[in-house]
C-alpha positions as CSV (number, residue, x, y, z in Angstrom):
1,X,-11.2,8.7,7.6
2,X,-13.5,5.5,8.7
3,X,-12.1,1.9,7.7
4,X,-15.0,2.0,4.9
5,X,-13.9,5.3,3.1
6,X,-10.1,3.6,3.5
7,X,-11.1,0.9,1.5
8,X,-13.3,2.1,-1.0
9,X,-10.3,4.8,-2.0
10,X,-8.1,1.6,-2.5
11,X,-10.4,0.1,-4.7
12,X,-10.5,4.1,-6.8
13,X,-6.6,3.9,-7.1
14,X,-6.9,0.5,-8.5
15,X,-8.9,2.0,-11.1
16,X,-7.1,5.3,-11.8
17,X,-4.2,3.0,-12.3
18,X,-5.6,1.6,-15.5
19,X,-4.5,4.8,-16.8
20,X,-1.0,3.5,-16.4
21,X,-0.2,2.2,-19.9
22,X,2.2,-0.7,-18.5
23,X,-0.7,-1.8,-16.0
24,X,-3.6,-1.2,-18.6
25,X,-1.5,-3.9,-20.6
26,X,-1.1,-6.4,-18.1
27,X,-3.7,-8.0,-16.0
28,X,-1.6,-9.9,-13.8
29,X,0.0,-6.7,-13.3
30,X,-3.5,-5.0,-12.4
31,X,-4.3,-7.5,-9.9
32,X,-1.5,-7.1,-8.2
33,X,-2.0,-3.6,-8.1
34,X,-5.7,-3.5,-6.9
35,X,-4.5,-6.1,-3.9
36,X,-1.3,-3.1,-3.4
37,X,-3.8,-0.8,-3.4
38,X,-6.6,-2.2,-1.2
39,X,-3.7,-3.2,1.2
40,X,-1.7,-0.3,1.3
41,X,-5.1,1.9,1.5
42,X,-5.6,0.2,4.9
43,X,-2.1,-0.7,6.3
44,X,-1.8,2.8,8.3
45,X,-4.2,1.3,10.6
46,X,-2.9,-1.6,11.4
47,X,-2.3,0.1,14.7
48,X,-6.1,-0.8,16.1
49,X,-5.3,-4.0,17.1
50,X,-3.6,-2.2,20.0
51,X,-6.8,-1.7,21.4
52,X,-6.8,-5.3,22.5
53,X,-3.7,-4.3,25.1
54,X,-5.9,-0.7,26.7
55,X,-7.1,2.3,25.9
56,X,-4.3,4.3,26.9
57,X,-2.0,2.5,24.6
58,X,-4.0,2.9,21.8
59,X,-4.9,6.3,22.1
60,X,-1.3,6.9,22.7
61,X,-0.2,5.3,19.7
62,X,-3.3,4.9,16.9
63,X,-2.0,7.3,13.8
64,X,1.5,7.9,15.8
65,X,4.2,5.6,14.6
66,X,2.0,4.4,11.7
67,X,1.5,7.4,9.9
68,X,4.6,8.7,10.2
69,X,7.1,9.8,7.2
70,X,9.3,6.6,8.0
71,X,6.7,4.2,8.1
72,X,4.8,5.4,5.3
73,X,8.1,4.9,3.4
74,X,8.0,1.4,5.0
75,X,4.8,0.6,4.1
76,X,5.4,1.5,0.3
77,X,8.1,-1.1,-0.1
78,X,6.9,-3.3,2.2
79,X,3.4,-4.2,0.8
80,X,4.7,-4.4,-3.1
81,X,7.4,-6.5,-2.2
82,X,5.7,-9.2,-0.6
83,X,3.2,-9.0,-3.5
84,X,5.7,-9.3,-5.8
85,X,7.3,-12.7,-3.9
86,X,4.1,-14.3,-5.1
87,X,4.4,-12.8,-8.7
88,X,7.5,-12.1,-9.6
89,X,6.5,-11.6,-13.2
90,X,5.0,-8.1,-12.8
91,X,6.4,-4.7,-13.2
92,X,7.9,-4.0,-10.0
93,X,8.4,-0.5,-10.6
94,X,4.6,0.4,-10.9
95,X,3.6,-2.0,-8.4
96,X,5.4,0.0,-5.8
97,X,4.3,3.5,-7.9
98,X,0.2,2.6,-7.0
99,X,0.7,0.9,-3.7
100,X,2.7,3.3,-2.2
101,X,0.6,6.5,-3.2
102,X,-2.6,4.0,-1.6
103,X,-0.4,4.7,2.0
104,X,0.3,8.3,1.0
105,X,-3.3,8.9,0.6
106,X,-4.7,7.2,3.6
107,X,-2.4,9.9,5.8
108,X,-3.1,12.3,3.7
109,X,-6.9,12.5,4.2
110,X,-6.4,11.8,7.6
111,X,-4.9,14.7,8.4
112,X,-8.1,17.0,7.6
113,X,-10.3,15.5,10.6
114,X,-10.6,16.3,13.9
115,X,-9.3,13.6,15.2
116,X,-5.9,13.9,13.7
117,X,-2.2,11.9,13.1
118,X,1.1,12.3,13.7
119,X,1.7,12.6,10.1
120,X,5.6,14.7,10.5
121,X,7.3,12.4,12.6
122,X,10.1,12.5,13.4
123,X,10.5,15.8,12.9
124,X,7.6,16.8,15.3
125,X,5.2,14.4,17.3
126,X,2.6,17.1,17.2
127,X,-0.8,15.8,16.3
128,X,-2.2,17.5,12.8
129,X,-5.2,17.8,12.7
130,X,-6.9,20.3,10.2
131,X,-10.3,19.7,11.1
132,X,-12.9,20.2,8.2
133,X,-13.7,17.0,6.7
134,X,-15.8,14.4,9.4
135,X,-13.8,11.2,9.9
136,X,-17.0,9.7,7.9
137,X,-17.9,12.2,5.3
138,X,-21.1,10.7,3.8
139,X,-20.5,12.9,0.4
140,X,-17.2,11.2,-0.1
141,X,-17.8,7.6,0.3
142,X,-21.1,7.7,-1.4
143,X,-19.1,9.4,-4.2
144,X,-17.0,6.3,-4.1
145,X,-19.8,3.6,-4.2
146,X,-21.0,5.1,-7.0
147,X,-17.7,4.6,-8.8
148,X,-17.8,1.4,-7.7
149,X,-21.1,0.9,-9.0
150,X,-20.7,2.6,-12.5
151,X,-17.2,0.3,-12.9
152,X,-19.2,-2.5,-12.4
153,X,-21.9,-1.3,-15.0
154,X,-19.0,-1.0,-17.6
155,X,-18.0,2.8,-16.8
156,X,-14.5,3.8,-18.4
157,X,-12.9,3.5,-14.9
158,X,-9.6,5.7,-15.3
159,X,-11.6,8.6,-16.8
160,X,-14.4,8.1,-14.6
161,X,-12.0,7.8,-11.2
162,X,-10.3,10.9,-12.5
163,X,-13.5,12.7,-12.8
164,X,-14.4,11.8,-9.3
165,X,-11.6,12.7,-7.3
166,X,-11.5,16.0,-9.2
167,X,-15.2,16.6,-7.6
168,X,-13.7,15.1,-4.2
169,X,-10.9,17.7,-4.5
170,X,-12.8,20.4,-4.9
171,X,-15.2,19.7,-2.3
172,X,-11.6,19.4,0.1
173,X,-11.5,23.1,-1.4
174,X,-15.1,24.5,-0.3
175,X,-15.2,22.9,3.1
176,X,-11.5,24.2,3.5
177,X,-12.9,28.0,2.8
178,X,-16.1,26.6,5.0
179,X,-13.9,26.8,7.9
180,X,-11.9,29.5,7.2
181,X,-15.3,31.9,7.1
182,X,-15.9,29.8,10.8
183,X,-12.3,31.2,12.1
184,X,-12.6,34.4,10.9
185,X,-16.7,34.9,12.6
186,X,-15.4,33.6,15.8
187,X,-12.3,35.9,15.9
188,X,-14.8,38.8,15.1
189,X,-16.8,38.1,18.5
190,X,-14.4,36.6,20.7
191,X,-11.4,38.8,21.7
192,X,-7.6,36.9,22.5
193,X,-8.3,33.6,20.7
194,X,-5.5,31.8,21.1
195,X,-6.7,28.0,19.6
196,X,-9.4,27.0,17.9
197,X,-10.9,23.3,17.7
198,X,-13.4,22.6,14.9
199,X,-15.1,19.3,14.2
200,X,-17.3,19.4,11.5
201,X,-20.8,17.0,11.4
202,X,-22.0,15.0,8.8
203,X,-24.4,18.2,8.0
204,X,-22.7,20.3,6.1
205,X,-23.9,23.6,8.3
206,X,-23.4,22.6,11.4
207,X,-19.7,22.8,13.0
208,X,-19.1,21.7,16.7
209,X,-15.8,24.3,18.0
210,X,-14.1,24.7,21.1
211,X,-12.3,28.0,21.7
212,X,-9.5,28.6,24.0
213,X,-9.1,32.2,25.3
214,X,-6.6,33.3,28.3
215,X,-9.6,33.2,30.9
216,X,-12.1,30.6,29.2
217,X,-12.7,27.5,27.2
218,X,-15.9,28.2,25.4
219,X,-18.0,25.7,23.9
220,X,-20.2,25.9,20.9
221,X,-22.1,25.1,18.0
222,X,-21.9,26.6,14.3
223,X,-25.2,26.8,12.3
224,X,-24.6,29.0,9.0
225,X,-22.5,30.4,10.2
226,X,-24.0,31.6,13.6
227,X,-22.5,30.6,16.8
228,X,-23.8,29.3,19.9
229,X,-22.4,29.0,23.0
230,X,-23.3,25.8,24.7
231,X,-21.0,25.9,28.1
232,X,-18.4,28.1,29.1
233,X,-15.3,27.1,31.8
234,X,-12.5,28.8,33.8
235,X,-9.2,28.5,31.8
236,X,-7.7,26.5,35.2
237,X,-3.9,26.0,34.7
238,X,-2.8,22.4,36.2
239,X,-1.7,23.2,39.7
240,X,2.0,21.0,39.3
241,X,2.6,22.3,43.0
242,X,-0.5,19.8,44.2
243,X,0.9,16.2,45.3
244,X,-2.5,14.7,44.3
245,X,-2.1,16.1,41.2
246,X,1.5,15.3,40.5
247,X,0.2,11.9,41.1
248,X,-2.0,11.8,38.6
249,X,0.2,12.9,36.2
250,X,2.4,9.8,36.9
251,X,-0.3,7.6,35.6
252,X,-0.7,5.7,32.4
253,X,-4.2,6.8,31.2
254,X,-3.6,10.3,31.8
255,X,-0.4,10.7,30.4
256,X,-2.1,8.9,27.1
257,X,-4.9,11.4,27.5
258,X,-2.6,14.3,28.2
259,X,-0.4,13.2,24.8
260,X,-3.4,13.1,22.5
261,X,-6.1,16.3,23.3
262,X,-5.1,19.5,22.5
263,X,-7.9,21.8,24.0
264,X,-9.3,20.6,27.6
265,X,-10.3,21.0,31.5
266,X,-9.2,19.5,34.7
267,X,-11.2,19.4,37.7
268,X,-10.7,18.2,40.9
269,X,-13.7,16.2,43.4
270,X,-12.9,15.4,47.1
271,X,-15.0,12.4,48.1
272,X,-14.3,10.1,51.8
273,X,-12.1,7.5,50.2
274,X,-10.5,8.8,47.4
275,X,-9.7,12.3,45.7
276,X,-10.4,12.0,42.0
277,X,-8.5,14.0,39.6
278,X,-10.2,14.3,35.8
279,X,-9.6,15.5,32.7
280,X,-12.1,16.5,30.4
281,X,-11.5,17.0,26.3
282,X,-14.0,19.5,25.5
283,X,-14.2,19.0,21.4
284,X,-16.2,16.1,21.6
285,X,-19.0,17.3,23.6
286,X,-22.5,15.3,22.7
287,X,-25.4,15.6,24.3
288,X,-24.4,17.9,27.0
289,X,-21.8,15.3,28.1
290,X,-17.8,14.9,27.5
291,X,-17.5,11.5,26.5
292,X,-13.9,11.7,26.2
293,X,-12.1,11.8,29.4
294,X,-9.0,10.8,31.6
295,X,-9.7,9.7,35.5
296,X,-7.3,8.7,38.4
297,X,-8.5,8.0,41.4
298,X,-6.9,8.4,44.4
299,X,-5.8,7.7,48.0
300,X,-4.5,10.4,49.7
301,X,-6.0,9.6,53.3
302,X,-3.1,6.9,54.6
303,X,0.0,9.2,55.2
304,X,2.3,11.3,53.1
305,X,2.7,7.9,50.3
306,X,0.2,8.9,47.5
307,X,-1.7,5.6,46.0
308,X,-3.2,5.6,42.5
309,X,-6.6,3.1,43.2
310,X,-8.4,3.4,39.6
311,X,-7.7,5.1,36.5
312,X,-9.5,5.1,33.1
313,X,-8.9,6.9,29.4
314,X,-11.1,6.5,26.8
315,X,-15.2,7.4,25.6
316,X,-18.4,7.0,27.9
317,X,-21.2,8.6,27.7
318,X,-23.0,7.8,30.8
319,X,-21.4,8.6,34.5
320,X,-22.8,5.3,35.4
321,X,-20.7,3.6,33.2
322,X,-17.6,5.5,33.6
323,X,-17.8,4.4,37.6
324,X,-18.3,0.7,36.5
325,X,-15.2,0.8,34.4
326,X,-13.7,2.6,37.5
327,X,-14.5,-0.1,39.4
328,X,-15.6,1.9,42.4
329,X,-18.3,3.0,44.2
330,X,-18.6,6.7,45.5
331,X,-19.1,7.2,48.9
């Protein structure tokens, strides 16, 4: 989910844990646990700042390591611990109990975008990504700021928490059957599916999908239910036996790239100076562009030693712009 939903759920656990007797009695001990809470519900993240270093890094790494099984355990006695250093006359025991299920949640809801995180380390680095709730879900948070609002106002805030979630769960529930229907219509028309991509829209109806079938990639749009097809591409299998290409996949960016997106297209461009080797992720497609893409650039023309000039990972959404972070000029 988006840094805004993240917090706001922090603040909800704070008040679901009034419910807790032991907290309920101590407001010193409820502090502590809204700070847990608000903390924990963001501490999974704390992996953005390695967007500062590149954009291979952090698309490499952002939800890896930090939303793995270890380190949400690490995070969970981490965060109440050093909370505790500065009030050592709280309850320990339900300190960690609220600020440790603020980490478990954060992963947890992660997991149903598109975008995905490496939740099962270490048992598998695999990327989970379920793909039916929108990494901004505009039903959730406003959900949320109206709790926040009605706490505010004097609302009961452990019933009314309790209330809410149960809504939010349920609403997990529809757009979980939501994309099940999806799966099931495009299986019907499409013969040989072997992987489906969905990202869902703020709109409710409308699903963007990439399908991967032994020949194609196929490209689409889901209106109730109804599916268009926007573009449609060669399934191409990367050619290992081409140098330029085995190049290519010696380089940083792609490699990131390559680590992170599941369902996407290669394509190669011969130009005077350079050969130019790209790699295209096709859920993301947004006004009939790719934004998200992988680029190497390079010389082949000075003998058998292969020379990477330029290389780039990341989101643009204008070809003009992707040269100017390429720093070159086609000829």
């Amino acid at each position: 989910m988006d840094t805004g939903t993240h917090v706001v759920m922090g603040v909800a656990l704070g008040g679901i844990a009034t419910l807790d007797p032991v907290v309920q009695q101590d407001p010193m001990l409820f502090n502590a646990v809204l700070v847990g809470t608000l903390i924990g519900s963001q501490a999974p993240d704390c992996d953005t700042i390695l967007k500062l270093k590149n954009n291979a890094v952090y698309i490499r790494h952002h939800r890896g390591i930090t939303h793995s099984i270890p380190a949400v355990l690490l995070w969970g006695i981490s965060i109440p611990s050093i909370i505790y250093l500065f009030a050592p006359e709280v309850n320990y025991l339900h300190l960690w109990l609220w600020t440790f299920l603020a980490v478990i949640l954060h992963v947890f809801v992660d997991i149903f975008n598109a975008y995905g995180t490496q939740a099962y380390r270490p048992f598998t680095k695999r990327w989970v990504a379920y793909g039916f709730i929108n990494t901004f879900d505009p039903y959730i948070f406003i959900l949320h700021i109206a709790g926040i609002v009605a706490w505010n106002l004097g609302a009961n805030p452990g019933l009314m928490w309790l209330i809410i979630y149960f809504v939010i769960a349920l609403y997990y529930v529809k757009r979980y059957f939501d994309k099940r229907e999806l799966v099931k219509v495009i299986h019907a028309h499409f013969e040989h599916v072997e992987q489906i991509a969905t990202s869902p829209t703020i709109q409710q109806n409308i699903w963007r999908i990439a399908i991967t079938t032994p020949s194609h990639y196929y490209v689409g749009r889901a209106e109730n239910g109804h599916i268009t097809i926007l573009d449609e591409f060669i399934n191409k299998p990367i050619d290992y036996e081409d140098p330029v290409v085995q190049k290519a996949l010696t380089d940083h960016n792609i490699k990131a790239f390559l680590s992170f997106s599941p369902v996407y297209r290669y394509e190669i461009s011969y130009y005077d100076e350079y050969t130019e080797v790209r790699f295209i992720d096709l859920r993301y497609r947004s006004k009939g562009r790719y934004p998200f893409v992988a680029v190497a650039q390079i010389d082949d023309e000075h003998g058998d030693e292969l020379t990477i000039l330029n290389s780039y990972t990341g989101w643009v959404f204008t070809e003009e712009k992707l040269q100017d972070k390429l720093n070159i000029v086609k000829a």
